[in-house]
C-alpha positions, 0 to 999 in steps of 0.5 A: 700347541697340543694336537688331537686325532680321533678315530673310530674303531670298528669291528668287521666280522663277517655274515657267516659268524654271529657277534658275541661281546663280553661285559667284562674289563678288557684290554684294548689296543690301538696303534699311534704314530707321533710326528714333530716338524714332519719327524717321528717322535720316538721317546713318549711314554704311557704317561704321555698319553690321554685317551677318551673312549666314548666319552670316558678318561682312559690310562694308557697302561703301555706305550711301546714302540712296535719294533719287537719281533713277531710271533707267529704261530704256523699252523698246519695240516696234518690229517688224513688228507694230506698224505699225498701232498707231503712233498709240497707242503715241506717244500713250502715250509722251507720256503716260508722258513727261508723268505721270514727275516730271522728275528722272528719267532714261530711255532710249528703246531699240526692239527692232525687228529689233536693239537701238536707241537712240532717246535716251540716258539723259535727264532732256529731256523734249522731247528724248524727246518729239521721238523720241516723235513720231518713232517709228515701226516699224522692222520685223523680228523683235522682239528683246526678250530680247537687248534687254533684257539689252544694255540692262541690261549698258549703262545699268542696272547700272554705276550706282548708281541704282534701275533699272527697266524700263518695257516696251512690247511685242507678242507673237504667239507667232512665233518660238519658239526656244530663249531665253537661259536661262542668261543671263536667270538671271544678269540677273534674279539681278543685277537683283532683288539691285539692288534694280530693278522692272519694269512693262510691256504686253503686247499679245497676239496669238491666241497668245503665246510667250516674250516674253510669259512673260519679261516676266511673270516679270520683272515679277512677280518684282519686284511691277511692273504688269503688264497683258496686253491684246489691242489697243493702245488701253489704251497711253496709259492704262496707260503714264501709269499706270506712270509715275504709280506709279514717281511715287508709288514713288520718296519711299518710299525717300527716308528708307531705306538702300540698303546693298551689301555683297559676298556669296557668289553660291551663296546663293540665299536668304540669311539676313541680320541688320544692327546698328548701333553708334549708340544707341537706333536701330532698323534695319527691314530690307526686300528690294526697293523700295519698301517 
C-alpha cells in the first residue's frame, strides 16, 4: 500500500523586510523522510517520487540523501570597529575551527571596507586556523549586505551542499542607507527554498541599524542561533556554541531526502503532497533542515 504526506510550505519573513517574489522557474527543495516497518528506507531515487504542488505534477529532478558535508560560509567583521576586539574575535575563530567536525567545508570571508576572502572553501583546519591568527582589521565601512549576497551568489548556491552562514559582525548604527531590498528578497527566497541556516553574533553599539535587523531576519527565518550582545568577550563561548550546534544539526538529515524539483517562482506558499510508487513506504515531508 502506497502512503501519502502532505504538508505546506511556508515563508515567514519578518515585518521589517517587505516580500518580493520572482515569476520565473524555480528550483524548490523539500526534505522527505522515508520509513518501512519503523526503518528508514534508504535506496529511493528521484524516479521514486511523485509530487503535486498546488495541484500541478512536479518531477522530482534530485533525491539525495542529506549526508553530504556542509558549507559553511564564515562571515566576519573586519572594519574600523573591531580593532579593539581582536583578541576575542581570533579566540572565538579558533574555538569555532576546533568544536566544527572536520568534513565540513568553510570559507573565511571579512567584510571590512569590501568583500575579502581569507580562505577559500576548506576542510584544512590549520589552514584556517593559520588566517585565524592572521586576522586582523581591515578598516573601512562594514559591508555586510553586499557580502553576504556576493558571497551566496559565489560559494553557496552552485552546490548542492547544505549552505549555511555563521556571521560574525558589529553594528552601531552608522551608515543607514538605503539597503539592497530587492536583492535581499531574492537571496533570502532562494537561500531558505535550499533548504540554508544561519547563525550568528551581533555586537551592538549605543544603537543599531540595519545589519543588525538583516542578520535577525535572516537567522530568525531559518531558526539559527542568534545572540545580540554589547561586548565581545561572549565571541568564543558563542561561536563554539554554533559550531557545536551545526555538529549536532547535521546527522539529522543523515536518513532524510533532500529532494528538487522546479517550481513556479509566483508561489509564495505552496501547497505540496509527495507519494511514492514503492510499497508499504511512508513519506514525512519537512520544510527546512534539520527536522
Amino acid at each position: 500500500m502506497t502512503r501519502r504526506s502532505a504538508g505546506c510550505l511556508a515563508i515567514l519573513l519578518a515585518a521589517l523586510i517587505s516580500t518580493s517574489v520572482s515569476a520565473q522557474r524555480i528550483t524548490r527543495r523539500i526534505f522527505v523522510a522515508a520509513t518501512a516497518a519503523g526503518s528508514p528506507v534508504l535506496d529511493l531515487t528521484a524516479a521514486d517520487f511523485q509530487i503535486v504542488e498546488n495541484g500541478t505534477k512536479r518531477e522530482a529532478t534530485r533525491a539525495a540523501l542529506g549526508k553530504a558535508p556542509m558549507r559553511i560560509v564564515l562571515l566576519v567583521d573586519s572594519s574600523s570597529a573591531i580593532p579593539q576586539m581582536l583578541n576575542h574575535f581570533r579566540a572565538g575563530l579558533n574555538a569555532f575551527f576546533d568544536a566544527l567536525p572536520p568534513e565540513h567545508e568553510v570559507v573565511f570571508i571579512t567584510t571590512g571596507g569590501q568583500t575579502r576572502i581569507r580562505v577559500q572553501p576548506t576542510t584544512d583546519r590549520a589552514a584556517l586556523k593559520t588566517a585565524a591568527g592572521r586576522f586582523a582589521a581591515d578598516g573601512g565601512a562594514n559591508s555586510f549586505l553586499d557580502t553576504l549576497l556576493e558571497s551566496d551568489k559565489r560559494f553557496l548556491r552552485p552546490v548542492p551542499q547544505w549552505p549555511v552562514f555563521v556571521i560574525l559582525t558589529t553594528d552601531n548604527g552608522d551608515g543607514r542607507v538605503a539597503p539592497r531590498i530587492t536583492e535581499y528578497n531574492q537571496f533570502l527566497m532562494s537561500f531558505l527554498q535550499r533548504g540554508g541556516s544561519a547563525h550568528g553574533i551581533v555586537i551592538k553599539g549605543k544603537s543599531s541599524g540595519q545589519i543588525a535587523e538583516i542578520a535577525e531576519n535572516l537567522i530568525e527565518n531559518t531558526g539559527g542561533i542568534h545572540n545580540v550582545v554589547n561586548q565581545s568577550t561572549a565571541v568564543e563561548a558563542q561561536l563554539k556554541a554554533i559550531a557545536e550546534r551545526l555538529a549536532s544539526d547535521h546527522p539529522k538529515m543523515a536518513n532524510v531526502y533532500e529532494i528538487d524539483f522546479p517550481s513556479d517562482g509566483k508561489i509564495e506558499q505552496p501547497s505540496i503532497e509527495i507519494n511514492t510508487g514503492r510499497a508499504n513506504v511512508t513519506l514525512r515531508l519537512f520544510q527546512r533542515r534539520p527536522l
